[in-house]
KOLMAR-713014 format. One record per residue (C-alpha): x, y, z; residue in three letters. Coordinates in nm, 2 decimals. Example, Ala and Ser with C-alpha at 12.3 -4.5 7.8 and 13.67 -1.06 7.14 Angstrom:
2
<site c1="1.23" c2="-0.45" c3="0.78" resn="ala"/>
<site c1="1.37" c2="-0.11" c3="0.71" resn="ser"/>
END
This chain:
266
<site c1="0.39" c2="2.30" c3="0.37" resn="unk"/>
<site c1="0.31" c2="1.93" c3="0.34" resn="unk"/>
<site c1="0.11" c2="1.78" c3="0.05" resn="unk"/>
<site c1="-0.07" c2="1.47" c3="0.04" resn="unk"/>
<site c1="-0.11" c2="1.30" c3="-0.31" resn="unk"/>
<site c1="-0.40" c2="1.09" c3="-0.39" resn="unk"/>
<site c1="-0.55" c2="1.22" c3="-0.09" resn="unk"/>
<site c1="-0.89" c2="1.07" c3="-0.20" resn="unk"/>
<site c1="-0.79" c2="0.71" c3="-0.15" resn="unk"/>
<site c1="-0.85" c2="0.44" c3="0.11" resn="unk"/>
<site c1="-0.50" c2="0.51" c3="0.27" resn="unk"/>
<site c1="-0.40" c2="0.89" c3="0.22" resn="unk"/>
<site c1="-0.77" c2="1.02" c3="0.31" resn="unk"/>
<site c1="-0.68" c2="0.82" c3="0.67" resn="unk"/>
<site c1="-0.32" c2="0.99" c3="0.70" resn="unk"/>
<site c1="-0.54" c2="1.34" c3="0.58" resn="unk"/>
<site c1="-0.75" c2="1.27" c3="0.91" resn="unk"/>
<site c1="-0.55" c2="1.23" c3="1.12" resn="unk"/>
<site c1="-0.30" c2="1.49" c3="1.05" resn="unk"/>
<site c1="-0.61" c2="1.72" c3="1.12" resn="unk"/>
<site c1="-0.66" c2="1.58" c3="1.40" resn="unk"/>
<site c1="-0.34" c2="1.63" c3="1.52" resn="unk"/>
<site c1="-0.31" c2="1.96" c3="1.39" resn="unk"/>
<site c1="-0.06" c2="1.88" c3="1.10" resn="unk"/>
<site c1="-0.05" c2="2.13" c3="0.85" resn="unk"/>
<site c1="-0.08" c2="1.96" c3="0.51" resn="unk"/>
<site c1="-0.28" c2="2.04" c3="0.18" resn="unk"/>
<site c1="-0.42" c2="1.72" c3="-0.01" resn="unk"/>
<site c1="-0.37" c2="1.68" c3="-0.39" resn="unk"/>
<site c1="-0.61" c2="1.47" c3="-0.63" resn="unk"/>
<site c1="-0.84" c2="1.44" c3="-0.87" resn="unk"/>
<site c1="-1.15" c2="1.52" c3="-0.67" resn="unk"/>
<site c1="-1.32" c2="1.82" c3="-0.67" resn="unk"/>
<site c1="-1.28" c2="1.88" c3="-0.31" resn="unk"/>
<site c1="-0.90" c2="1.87" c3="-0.32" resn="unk"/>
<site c1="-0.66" c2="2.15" c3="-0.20" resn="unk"/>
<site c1="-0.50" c2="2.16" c3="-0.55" resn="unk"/>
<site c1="-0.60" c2="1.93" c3="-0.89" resn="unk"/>
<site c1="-0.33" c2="1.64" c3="-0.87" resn="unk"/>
<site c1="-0.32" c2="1.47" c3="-1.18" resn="unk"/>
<site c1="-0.04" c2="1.25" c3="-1.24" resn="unk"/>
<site c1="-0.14" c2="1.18" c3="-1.62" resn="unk"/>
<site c1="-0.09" c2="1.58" c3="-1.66" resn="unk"/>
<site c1="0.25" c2="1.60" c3="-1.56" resn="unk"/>
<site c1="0.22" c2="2.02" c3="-1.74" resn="unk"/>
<site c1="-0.01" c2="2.11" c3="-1.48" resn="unk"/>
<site c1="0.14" c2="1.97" c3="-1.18" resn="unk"/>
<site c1="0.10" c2="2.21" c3="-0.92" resn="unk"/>
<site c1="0.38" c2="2.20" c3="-0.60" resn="unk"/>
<site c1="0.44" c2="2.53" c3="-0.53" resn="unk"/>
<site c1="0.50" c2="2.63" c3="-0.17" resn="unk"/>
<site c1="0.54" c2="2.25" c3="-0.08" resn="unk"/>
<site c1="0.81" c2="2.13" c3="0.12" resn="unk"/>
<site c1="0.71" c2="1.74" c3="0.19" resn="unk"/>
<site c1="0.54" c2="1.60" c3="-0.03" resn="unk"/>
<site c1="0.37" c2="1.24" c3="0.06" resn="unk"/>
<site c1="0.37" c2="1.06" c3="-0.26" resn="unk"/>
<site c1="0.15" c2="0.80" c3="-0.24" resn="unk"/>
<site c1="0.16" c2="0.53" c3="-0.52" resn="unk"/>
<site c1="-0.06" c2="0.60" c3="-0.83" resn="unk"/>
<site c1="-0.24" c2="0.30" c3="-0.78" resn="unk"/>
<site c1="-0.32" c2="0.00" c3="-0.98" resn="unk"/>
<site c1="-0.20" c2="0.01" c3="-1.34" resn="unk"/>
<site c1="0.02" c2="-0.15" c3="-1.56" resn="unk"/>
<site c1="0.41" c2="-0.11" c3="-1.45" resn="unk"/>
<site c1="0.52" c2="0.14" c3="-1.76" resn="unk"/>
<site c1="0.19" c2="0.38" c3="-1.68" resn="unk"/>
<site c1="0.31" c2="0.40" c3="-1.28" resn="unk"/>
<site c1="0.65" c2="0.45" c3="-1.39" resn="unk"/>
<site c1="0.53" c2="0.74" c3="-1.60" resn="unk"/>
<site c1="0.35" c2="0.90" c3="-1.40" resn="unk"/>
<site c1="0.60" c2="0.81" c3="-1.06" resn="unk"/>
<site c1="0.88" c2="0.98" c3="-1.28" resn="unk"/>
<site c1="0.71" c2="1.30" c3="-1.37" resn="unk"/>
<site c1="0.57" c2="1.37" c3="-0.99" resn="unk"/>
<site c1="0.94" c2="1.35" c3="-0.90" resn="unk"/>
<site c1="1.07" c2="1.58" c3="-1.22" resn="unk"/>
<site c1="0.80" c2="1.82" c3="-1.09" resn="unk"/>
<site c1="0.88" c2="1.85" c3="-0.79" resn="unk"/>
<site c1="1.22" c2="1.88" c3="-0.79" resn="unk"/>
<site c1="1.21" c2="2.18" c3="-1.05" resn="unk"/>
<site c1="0.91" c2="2.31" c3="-0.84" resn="unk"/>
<site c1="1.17" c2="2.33" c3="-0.51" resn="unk"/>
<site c1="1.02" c2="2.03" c3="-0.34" resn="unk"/>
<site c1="1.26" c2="1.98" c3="-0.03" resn="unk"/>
<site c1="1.14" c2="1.60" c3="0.08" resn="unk"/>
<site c1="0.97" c2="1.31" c3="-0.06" resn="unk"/>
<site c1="0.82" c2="1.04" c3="0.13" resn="unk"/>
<site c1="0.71" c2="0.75" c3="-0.10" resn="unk"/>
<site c1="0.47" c2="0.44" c3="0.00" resn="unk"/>
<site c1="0.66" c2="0.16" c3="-0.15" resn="unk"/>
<site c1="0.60" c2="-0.19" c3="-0.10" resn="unk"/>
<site c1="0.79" c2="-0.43" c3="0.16" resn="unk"/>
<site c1="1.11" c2="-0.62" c3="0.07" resn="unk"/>
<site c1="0.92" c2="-0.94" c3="0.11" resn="unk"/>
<site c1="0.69" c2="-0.85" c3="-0.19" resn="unk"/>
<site c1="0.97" c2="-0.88" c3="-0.44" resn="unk"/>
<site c1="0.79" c2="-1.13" c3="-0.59" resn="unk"/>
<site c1="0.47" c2="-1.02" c3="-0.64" resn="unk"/>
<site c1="0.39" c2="-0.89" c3="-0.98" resn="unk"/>
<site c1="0.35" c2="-0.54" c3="-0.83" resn="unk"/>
<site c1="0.70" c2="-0.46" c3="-0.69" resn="unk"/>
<site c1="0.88" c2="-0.35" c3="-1.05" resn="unk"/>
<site c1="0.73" c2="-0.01" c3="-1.04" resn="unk"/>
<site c1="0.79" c2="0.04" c3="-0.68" resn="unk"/>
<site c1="1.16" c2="-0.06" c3="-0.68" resn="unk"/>
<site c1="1.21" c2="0.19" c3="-0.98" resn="unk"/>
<site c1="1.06" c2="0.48" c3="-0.83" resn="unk"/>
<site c1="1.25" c2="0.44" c3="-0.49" resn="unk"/>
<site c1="1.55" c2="0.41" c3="-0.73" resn="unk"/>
<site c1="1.51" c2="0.76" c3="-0.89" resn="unk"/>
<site c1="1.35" c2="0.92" c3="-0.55" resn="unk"/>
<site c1="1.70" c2="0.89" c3="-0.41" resn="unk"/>
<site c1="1.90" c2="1.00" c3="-0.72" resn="unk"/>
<site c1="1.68" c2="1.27" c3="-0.78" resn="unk"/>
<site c1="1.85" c2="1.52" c3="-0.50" resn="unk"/>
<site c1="1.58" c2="1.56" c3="-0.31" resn="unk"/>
<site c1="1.54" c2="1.45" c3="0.06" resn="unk"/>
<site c1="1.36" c2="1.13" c3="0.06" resn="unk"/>
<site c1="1.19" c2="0.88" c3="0.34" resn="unk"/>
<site c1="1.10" c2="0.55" c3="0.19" resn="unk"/>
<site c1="0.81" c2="0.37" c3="0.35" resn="unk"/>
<site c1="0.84" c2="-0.01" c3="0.26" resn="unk"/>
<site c1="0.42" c2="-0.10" c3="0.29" resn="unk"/>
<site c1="0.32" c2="-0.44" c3="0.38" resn="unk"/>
<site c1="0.03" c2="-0.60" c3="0.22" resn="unk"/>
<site c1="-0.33" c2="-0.46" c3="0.37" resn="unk"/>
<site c1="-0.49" c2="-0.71" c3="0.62" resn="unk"/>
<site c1="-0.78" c2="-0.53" c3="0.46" resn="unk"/>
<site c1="-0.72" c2="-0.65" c3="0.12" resn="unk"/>
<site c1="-0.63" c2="-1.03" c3="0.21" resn="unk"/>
<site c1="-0.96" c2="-1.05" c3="0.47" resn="unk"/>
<site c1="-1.15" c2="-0.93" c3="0.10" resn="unk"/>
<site c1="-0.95" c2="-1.17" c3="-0.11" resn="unk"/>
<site c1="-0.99" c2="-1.43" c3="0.15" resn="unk"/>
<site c1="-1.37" c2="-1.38" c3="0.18" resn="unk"/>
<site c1="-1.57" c2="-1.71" c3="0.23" resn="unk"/>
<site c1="-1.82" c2="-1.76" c3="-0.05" resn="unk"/>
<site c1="-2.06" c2="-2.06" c3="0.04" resn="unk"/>
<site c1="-1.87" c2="-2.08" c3="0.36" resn="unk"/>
<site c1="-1.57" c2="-2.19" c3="0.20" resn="unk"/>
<site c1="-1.24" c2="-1.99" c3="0.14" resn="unk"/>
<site c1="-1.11" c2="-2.14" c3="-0.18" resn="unk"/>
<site c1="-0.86" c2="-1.86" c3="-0.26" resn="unk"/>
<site c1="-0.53" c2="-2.04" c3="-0.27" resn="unk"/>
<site c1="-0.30" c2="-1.88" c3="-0.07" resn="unk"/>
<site c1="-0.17" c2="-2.23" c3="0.08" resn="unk"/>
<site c1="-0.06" c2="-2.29" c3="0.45" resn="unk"/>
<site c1="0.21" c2="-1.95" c3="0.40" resn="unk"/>
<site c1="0.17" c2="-1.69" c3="0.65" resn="unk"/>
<site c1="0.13" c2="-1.34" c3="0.54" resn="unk"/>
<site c1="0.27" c2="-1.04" c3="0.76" resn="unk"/>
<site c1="0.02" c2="-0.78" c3="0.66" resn="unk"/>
<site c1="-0.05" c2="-0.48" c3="0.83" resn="unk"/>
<site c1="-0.35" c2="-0.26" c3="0.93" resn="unk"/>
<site c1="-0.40" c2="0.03" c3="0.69" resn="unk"/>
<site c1="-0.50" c2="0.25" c3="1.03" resn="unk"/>
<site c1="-0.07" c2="0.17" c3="1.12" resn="unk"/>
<site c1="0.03" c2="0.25" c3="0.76" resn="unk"/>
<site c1="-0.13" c2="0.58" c3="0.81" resn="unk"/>
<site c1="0.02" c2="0.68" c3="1.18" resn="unk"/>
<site c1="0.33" c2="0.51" c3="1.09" resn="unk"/>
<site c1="0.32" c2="0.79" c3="0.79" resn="unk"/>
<site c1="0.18" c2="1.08" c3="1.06" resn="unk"/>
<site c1="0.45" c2="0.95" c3="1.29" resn="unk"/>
<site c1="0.74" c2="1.06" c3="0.98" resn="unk"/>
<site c1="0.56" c2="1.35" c3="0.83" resn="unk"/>
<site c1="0.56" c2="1.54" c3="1.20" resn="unk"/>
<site c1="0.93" c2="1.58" c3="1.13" resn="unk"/>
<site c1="1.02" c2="1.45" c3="0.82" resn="unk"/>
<site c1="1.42" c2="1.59" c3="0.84" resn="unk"/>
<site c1="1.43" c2="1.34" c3="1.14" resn="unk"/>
<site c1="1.36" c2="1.03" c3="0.88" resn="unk"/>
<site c1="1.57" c2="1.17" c3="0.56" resn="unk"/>
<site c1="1.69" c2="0.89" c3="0.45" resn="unk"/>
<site c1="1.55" c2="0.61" c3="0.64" resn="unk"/>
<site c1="1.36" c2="0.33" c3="0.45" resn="unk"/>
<site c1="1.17" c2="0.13" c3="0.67" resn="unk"/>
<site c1="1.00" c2="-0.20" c3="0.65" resn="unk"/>
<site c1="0.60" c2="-0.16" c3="0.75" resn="unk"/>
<site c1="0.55" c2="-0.52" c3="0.75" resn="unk"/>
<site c1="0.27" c2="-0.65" c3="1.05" resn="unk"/>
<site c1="0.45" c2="-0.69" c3="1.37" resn="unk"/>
<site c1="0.25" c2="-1.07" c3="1.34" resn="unk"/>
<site c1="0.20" c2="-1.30" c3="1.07" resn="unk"/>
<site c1="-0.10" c2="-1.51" c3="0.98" resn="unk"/>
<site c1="-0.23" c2="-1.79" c3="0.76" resn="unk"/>
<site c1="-0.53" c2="-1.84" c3="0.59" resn="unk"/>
<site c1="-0.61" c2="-2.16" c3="0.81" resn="unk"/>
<site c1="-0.58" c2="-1.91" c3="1.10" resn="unk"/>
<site c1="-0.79" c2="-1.66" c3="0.93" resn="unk"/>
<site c1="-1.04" c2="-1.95" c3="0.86" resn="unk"/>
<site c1="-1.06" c2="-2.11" c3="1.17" resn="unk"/>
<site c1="-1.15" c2="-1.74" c3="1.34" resn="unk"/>
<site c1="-1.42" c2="-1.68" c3="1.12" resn="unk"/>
<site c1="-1.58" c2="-2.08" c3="1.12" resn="unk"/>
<site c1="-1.50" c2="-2.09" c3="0.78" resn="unk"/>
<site c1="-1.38" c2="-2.38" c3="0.56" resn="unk"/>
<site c1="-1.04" c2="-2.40" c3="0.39" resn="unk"/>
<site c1="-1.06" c2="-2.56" c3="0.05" resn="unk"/>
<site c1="-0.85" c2="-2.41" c3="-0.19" resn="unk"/>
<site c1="-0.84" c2="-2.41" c3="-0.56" resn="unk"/>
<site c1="-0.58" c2="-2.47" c3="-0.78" resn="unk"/>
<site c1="-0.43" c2="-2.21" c3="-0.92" resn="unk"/>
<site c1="-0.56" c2="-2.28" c3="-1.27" resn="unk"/>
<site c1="-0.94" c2="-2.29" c3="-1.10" resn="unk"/>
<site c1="-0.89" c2="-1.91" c3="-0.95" resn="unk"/>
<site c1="-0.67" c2="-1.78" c3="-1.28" resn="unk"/>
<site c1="-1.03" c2="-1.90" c3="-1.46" resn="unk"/>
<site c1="-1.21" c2="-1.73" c3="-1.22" resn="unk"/>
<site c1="-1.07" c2="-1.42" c3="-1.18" resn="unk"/>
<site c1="-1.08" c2="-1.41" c3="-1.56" resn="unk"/>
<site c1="-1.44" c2="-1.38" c3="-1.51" resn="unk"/>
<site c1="-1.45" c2="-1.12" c3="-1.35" resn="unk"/>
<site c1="-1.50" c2="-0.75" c3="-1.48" resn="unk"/>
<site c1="-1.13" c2="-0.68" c3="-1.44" resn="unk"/>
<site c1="-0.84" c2="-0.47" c3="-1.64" resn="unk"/>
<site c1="-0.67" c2="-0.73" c3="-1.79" resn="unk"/>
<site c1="-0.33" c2="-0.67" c3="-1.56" resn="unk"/>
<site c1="-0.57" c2="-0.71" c3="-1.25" resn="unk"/>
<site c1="-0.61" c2="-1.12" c3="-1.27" resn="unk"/>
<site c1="-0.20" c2="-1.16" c3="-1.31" resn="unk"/>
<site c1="-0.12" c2="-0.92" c3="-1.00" resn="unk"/>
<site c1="-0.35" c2="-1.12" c3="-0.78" resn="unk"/>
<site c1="-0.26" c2="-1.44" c3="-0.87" resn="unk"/>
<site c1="0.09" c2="-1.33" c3="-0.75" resn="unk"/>
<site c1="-0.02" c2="-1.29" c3="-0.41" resn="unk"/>
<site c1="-0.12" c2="-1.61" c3="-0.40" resn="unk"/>
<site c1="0.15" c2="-1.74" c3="-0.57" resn="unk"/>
<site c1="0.42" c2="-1.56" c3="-0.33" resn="unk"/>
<site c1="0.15" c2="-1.65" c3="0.00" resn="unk"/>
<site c1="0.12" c2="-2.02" c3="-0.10" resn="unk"/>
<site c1="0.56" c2="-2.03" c3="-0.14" resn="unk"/>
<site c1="0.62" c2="-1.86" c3="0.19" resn="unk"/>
<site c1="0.70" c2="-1.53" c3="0.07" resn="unk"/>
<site c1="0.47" c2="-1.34" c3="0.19" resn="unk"/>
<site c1="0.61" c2="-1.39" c3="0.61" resn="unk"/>
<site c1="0.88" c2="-1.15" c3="0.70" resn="unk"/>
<site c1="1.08" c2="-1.21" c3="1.03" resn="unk"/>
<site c1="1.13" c2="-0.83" c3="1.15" resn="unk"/>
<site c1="0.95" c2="-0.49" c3="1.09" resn="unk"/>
<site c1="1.02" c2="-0.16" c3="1.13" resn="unk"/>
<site c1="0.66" c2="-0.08" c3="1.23" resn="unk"/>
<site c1="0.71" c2="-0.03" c3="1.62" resn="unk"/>
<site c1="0.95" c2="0.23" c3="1.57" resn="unk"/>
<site c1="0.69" c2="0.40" c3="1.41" resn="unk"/>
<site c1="0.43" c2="0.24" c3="1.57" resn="unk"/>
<site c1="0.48" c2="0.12" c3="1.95" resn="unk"/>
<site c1="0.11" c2="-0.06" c3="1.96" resn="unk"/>
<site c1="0.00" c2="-0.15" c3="1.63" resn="unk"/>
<site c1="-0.32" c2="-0.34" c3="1.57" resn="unk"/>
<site c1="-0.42" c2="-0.70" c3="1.55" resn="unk"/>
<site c1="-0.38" c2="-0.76" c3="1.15" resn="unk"/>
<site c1="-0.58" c2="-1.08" c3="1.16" resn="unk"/>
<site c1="-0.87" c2="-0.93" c3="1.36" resn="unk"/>
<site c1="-0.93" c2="-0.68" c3="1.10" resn="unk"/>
<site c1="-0.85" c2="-0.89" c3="0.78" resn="unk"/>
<site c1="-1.10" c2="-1.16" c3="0.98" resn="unk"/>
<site c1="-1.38" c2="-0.89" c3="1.06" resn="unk"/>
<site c1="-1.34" c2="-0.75" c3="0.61" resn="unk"/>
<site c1="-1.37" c2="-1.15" c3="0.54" resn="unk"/>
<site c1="-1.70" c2="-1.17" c3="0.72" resn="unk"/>
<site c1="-1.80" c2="-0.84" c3="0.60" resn="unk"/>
<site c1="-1.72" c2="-0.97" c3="0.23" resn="unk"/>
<site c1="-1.86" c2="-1.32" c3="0.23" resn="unk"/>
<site c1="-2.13" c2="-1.44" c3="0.01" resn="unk"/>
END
């Protein structure tokens, strides 16, 4: 049996569809009511993976790094006493080293593979949906400053069938780690000019003072202003992915982050 953890969220409850679809046998894990079985990574005791072969851990989320190693490091405990057989993990790309997001990843693909388990490591781009939000005009003018870099994000819709694509025979990717990085990279000029927007951007001082007016957890403000800080330096542009193999014909990343910016302006 497959498991899907976090099976609530923005990218899991896609990969929960269309395993359905495709007639994928899987049970979802969370915190919702409507779950398969109670997931709660904050109550390691009652971790529940009986019966489960794969499991597809998807990444506890937004948090400070020591709370996502804790809970990373007890999912994997559990399931290896439990008789889990394969992990696959949603990391983040090799490109995002230097966002301030990529500690807690790099840990927990370090003990997923000295933890004896069978594991499949799938290195996540950036969403196009999350830099079309960031990115989102306000007044008609983007001011976020991600600089002239270009990003290599990646539709979450790939993420998920690139996923589907390894869970319909997992034994066939033991071991793999692949790059999900968007087959095509984009700037925010690009993304501007699509959407008839205006490029100003702000210094970074100007957006760390106004994300830091924002209702945010005080970790929130730092991690964006890395992508930012890693787009505006180039980092953010990889020059190969993984994601054909996975996914021969994946979608236009800048269409989608375009049509979120519109979507998002104020």
């Amino acid at each position: 049996m497959i498991l899907i953890t976090g099976a609530s969220g923005q990218l899991a409850s896609q990969i929960v569809a269309r395993a359905r679809q495709k007639g994928i046998a899987i049970l979802t894990g969370s915190r919702a009511a409507t779950a398969d079985r109670h997931i709660d990574f904050d109550r390691p005791e009652a971790l529940d993976f009986a019966g489960v072969e794969t499991m597809l851990l998807i990444s506890a989320g937004s948090a400070e790094d020591d709370s996502v190693m804790r809970r990373h490091g007890a999912v994997l405990a559990a399931a290896r006493a439990q008789g889990v057989k394969h992990v696959v993990y949603t990391s983040l790309t090799y490109a995002s080293d230097h966002l301030g997001f990529a500690l807690a990843h790099r840990w927990t693909e370090r003990e997923l593979r000295a933890s004896r388990m069978g594991w499949t490591i799938l290195r996540n781009g950036l969403y196009a949906e999350l830099i079309g939000a960031l990115a989102a005009p306000r007044g008609g003018v983007i001011a976020t400053p991600f600089g002239e870099g270009r990003i290599s994000a990646v539709a979450r819709a790939d993420l998920a069938e690139a996923a589907l694509a390894v869970l319909g025979d997992p034994p066939s990717h033991a071991g793999r780690c692949y790059e999900l990085s968007g087959a095509t990279a984009f700037s925010i000029p690009d993304l501007a000019q699509k959407i008839a927007a205006t490029y100003e951007p702000s210094s970074f001082e100007e957006e760390r003072a106004r994300l830091s007016s924002l209702p945010l957890f005080a970790f929130q403000p730092p991690m964006l202003m890395s992508i930012s800080s890693a787009a505006a330096a180039g980092f953010l542009e990889t020059q190969a992915t993984d994601l054909t193999e996975l996914v021969p014909m994946p979608l236009d990343a800048l269409e989608i982050a375009c049509a979120v910016a519109r979507q998002a302006a104020q």
